[in-house]
MMTF fields as JSON, N, C-alpha, C and O atoms, coordinates in Angstrom:
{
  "mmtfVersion": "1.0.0",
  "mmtfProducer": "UNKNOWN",
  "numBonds": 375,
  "numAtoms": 376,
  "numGroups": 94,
  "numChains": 1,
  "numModels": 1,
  "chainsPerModel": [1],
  "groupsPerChain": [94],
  "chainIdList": ["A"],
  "bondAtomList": [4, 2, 8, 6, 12, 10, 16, 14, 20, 18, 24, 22, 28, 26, 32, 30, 36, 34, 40, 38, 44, 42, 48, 46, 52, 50, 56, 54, 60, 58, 64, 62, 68, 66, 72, 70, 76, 74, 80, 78, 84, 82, 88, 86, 92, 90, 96, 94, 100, 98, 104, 102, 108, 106, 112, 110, 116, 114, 120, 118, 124, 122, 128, 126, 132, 130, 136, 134, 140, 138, 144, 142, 148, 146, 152, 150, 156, 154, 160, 158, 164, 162, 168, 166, 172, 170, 176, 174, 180, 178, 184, 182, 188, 186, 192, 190, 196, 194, 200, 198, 204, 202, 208, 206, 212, 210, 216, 214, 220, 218, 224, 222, 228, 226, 232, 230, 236, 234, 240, 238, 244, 242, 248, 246, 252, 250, 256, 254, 260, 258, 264, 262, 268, 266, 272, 270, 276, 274, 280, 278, 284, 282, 288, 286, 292, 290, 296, 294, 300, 298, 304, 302, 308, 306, 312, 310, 316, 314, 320, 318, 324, 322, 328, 326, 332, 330, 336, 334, 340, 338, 344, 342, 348, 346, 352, 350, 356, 354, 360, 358, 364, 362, 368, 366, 372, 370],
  "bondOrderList": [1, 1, 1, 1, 1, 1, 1, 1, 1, 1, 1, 1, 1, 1, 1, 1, 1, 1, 1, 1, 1, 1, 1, 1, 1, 1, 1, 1, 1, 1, 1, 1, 1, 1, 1, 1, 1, 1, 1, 1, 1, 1, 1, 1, 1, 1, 1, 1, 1, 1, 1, 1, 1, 1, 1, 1, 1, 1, 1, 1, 1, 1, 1, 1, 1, 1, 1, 1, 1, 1, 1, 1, 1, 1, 1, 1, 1, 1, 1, 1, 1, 1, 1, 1, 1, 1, 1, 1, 1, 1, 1, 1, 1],
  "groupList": [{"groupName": "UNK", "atomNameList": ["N", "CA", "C", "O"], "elementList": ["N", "C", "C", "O"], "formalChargeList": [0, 0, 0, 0], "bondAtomList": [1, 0, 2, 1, 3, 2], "bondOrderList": [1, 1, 2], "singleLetterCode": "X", "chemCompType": "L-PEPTIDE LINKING"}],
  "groupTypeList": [0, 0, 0, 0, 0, 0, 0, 0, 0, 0, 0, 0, 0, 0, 0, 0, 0, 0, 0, 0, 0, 0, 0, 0, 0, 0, 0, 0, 0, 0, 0, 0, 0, 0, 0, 0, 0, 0, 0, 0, 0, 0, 0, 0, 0, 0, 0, 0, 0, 0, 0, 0, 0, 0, 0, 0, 0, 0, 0, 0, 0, 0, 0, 0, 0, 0, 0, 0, 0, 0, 0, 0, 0, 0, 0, 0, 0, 0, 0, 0, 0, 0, 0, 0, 0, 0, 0, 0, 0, 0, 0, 0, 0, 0],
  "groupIdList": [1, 2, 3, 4, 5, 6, 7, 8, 9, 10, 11, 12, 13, 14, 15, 16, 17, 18, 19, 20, 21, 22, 23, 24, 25, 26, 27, 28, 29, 30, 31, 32, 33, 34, 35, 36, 37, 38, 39, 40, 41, 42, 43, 44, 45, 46, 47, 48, 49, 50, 51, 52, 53, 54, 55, 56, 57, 58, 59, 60, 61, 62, 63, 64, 65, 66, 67, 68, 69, 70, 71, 72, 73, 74, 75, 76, 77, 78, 79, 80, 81, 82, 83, 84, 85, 86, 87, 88, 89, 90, 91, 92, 93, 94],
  "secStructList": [7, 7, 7, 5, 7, 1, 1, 1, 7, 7, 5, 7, 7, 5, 7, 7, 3, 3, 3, 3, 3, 3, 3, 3, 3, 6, 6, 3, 3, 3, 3, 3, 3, 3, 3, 3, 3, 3, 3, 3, 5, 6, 6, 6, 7, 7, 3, 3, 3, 3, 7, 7, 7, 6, 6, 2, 2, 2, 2, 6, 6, 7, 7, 1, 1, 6, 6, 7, 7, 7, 6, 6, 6, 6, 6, 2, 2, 2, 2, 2, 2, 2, 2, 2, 2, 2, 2, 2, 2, 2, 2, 2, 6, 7],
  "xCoordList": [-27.965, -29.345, -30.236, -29.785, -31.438, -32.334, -33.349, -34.11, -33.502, -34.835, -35.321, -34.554, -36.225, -37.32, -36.373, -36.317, -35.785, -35.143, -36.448, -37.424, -36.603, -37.696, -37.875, -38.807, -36.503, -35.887, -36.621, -37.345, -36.283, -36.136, -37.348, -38.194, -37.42, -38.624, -38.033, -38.924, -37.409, -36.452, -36.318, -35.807, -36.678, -35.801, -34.68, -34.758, -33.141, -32.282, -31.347, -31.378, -30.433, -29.476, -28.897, -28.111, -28.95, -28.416, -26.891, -26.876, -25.752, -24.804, -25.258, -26.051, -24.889, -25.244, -23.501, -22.715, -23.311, -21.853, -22.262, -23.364, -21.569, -22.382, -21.13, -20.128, -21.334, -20.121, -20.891, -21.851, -20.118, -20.023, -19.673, -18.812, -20.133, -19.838, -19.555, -20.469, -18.134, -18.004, -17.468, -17.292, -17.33, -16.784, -15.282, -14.848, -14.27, -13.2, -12.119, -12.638, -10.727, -10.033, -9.202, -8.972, -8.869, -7.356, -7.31, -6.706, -8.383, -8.65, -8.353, -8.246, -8.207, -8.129, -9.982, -10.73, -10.317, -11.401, -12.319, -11.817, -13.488, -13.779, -15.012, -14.959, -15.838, -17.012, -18.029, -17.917, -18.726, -19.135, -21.03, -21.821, -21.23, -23.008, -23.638, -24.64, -23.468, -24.254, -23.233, -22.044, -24.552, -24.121, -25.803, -27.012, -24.692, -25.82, -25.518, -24.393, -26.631, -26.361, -26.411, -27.423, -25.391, -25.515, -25.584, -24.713, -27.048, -27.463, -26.923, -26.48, -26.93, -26.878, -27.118, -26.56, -28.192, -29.191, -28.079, -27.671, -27.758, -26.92, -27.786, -27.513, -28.72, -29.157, -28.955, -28.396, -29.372, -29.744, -28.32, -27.666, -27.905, -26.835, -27.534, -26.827, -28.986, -29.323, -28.633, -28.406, -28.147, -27.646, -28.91, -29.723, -28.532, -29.698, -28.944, -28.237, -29.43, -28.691, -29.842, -30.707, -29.356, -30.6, -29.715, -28.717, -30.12, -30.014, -30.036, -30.987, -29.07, -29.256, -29.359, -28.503, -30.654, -31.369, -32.019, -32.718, -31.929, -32.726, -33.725, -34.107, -34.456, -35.712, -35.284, -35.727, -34.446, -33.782, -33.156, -33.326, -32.204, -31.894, -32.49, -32.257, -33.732, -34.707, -35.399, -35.323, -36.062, -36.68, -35.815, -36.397, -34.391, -33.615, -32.899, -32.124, -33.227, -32.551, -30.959, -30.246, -30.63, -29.309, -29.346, -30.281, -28.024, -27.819, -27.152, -26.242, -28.121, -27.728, -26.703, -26.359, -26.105, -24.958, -23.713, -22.681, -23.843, -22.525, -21.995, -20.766, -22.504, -22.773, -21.911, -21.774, -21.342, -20.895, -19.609, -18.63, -19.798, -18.804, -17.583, -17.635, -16.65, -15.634, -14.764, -14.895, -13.544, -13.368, -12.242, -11.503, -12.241, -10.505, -11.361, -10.899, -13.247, -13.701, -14.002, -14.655, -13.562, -13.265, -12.09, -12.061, -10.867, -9.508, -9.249, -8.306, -9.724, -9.835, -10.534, -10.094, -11.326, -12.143, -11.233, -11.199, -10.464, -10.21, -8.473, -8.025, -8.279, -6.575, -6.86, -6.217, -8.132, -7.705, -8.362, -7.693, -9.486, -9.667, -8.482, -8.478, -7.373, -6.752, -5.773, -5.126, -5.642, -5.004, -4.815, -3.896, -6.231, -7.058, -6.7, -6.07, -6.808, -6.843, -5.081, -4.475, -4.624, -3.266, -2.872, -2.366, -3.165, -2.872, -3.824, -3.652, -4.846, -5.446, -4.137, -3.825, -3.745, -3.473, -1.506, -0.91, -1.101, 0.188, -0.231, 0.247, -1.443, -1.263, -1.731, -1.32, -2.334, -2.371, -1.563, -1.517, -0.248, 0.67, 1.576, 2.513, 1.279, 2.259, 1.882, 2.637],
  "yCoordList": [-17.89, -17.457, -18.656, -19.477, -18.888, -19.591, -19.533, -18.573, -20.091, -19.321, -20.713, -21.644, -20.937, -22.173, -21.966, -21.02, -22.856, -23.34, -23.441, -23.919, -23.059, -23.135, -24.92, -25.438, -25.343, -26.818, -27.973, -28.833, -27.84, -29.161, -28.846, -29.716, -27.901, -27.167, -27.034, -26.595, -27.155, -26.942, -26.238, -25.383, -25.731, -24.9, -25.137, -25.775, -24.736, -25.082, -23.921, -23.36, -23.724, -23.127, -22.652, -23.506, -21.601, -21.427, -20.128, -19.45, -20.151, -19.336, -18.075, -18.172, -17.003, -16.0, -15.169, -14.749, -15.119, -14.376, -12.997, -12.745, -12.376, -10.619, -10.565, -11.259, -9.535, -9.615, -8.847, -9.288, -7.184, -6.401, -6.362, -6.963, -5.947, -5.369, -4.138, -3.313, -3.724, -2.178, -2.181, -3.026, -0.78, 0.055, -0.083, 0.618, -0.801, -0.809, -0.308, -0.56, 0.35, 0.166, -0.762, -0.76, -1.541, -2.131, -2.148, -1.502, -3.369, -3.52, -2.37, -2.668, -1.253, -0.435, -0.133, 0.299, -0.376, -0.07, 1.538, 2.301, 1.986, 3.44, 3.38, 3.753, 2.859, 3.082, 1.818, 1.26, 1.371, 0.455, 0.39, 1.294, -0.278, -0.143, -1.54, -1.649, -2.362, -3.101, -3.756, -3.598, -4.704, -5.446, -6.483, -6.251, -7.917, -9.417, -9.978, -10.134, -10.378, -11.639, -13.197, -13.668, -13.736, -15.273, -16.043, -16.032, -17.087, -17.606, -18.957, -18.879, -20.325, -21.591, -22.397, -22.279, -23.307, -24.217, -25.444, -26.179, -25.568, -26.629, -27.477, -28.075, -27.651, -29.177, -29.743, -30.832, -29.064, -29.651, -29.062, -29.622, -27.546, -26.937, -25.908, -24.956, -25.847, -24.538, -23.423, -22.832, -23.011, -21.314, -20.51, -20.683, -19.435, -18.417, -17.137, -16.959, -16.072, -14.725, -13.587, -13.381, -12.957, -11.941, -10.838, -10.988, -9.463, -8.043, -7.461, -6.692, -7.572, -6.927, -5.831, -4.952, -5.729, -4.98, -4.21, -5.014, -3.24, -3.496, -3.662, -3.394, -4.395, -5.106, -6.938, -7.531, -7.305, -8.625, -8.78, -9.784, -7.354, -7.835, -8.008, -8.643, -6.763, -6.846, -8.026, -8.792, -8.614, -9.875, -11.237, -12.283, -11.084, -12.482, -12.16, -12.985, -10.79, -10.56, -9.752, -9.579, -9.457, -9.063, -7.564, -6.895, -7.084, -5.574, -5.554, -6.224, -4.284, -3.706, -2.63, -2.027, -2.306, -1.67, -2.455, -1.952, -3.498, -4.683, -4.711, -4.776, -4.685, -4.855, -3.706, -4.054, -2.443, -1.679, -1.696, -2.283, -0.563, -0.969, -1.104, -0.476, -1.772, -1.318, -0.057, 0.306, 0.874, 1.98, 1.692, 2.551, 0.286, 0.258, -0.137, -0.608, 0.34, 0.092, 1.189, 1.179, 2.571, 3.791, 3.714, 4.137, 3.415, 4.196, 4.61, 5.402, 4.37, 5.048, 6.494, 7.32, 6.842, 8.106, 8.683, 9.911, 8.147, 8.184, 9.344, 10.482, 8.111, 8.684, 10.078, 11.111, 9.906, 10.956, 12.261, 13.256, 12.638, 13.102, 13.861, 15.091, 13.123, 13.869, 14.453, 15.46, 13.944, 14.191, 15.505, 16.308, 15.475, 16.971, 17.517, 18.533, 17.305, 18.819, 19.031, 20.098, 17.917, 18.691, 19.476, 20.554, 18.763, 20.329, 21.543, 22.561, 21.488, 22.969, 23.983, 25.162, 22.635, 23.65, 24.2, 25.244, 23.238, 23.865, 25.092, 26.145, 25.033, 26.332, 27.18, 28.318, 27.118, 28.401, 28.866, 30.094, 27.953, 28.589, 29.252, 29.736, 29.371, 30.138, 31.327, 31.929],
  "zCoordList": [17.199, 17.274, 16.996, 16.197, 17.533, 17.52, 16.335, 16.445, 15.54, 14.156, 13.666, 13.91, 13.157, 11.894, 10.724, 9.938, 10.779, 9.168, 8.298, 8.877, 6.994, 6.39, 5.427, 4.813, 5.738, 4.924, 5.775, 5.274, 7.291, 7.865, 8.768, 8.976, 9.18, 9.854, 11.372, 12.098, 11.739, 12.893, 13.264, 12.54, 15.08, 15.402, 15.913, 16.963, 15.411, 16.182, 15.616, 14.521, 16.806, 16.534, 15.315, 14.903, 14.521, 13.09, 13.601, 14.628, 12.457, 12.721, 12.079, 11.142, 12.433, 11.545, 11.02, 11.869, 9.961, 9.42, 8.956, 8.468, 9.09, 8.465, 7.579, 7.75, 6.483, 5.709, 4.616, 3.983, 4.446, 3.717, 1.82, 1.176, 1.628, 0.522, -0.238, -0.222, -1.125, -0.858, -2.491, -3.368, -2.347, -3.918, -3.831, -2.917, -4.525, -4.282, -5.973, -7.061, -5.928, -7.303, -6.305, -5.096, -7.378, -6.808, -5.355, -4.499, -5.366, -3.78, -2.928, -1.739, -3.189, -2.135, -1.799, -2.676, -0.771, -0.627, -0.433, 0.391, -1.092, -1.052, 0.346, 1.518, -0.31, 0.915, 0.848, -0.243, 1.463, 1.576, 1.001, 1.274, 0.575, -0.152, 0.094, -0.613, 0.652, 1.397, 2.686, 2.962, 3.41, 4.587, 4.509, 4.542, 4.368, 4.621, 5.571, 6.045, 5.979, 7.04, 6.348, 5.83, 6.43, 6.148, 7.212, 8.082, 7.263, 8.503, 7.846, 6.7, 8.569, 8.005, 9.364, 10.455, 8.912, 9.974, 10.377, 9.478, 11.346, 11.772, 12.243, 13.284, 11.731, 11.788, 10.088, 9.958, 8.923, 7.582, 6.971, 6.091, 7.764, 6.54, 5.835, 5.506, 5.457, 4.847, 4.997, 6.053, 3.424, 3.673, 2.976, 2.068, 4.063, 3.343, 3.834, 4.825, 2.535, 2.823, 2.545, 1.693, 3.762, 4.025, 4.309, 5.014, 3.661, 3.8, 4.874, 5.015, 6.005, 7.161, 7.486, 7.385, 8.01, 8.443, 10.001, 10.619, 10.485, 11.659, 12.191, 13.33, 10.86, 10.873, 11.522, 12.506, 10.652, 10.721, 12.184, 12.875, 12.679, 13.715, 15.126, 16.154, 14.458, 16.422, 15.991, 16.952, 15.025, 14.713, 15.233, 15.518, 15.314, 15.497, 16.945, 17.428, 17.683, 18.927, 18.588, 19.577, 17.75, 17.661, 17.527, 17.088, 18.037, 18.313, 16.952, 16.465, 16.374, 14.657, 14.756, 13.74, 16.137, 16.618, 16.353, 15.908, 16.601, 16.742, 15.498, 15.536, 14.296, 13.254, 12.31, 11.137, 12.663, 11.68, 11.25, 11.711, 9.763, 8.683, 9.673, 10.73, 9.429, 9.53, 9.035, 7.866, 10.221, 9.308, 8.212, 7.731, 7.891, 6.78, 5.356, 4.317, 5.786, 4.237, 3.727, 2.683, 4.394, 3.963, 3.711, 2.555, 4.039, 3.723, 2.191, 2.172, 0.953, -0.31, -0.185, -0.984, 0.493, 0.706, 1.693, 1.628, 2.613, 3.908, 2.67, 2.534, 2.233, 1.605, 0.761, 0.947, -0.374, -1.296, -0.308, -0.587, 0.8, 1.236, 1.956, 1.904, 2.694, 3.271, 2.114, 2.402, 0.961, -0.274, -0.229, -0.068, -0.465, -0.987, 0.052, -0.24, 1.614, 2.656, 2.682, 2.785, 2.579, 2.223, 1.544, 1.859, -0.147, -1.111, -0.85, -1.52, 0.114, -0.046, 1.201, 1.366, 1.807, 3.361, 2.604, 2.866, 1.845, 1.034, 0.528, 0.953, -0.712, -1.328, -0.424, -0.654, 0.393, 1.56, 1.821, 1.746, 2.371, 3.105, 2.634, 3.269, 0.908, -0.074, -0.604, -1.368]
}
């Protein structure tokens, strides 16, 4: 993406990394409660980290679609959930 480094005053090419953050035990991951964008100016190197948003992404051109959780940052909700519909569907069947 193209943006004004606020360092060098540049416009040039910056990378953008997106990268989540979630509720985890024992690395098993539950659900996820944020998502940043880390940009960095390849002309100077500035890092800067911004709260992605779909304010941020129609502002820098990027689809805030491209962008979602992944589903293996549920699988803790994902496991005890089916936990649970299992033991309800056993004691039913007894």
């Amino acid at each position: 993406m193209h943006t004004d480094c606020p360092v060098c005053n540049s416009s040039q090419h910056a990378e953008v990394m997106v990268y989540s953050e979630y509720v985890h035990v024992y690395y098993i991951p539950f659900f996820p409660v944020g998502k940043d964008a880390f940009t960095v100016c390849s002309q100077c190197g500035f890092k800067k980290t911004t709260p992605l948003t779909r304010g941020f992404c129609s502002a820098h051109s990027l689809d805030y679609r491209k962008y979602r959780h992944p589903m293996r940052t549920f699988s803790g909700l994902l496991t005890i959930g089916g936990l649970i519909g299992l033991t309800i569907l056993v004691y039913q069947l007894d």
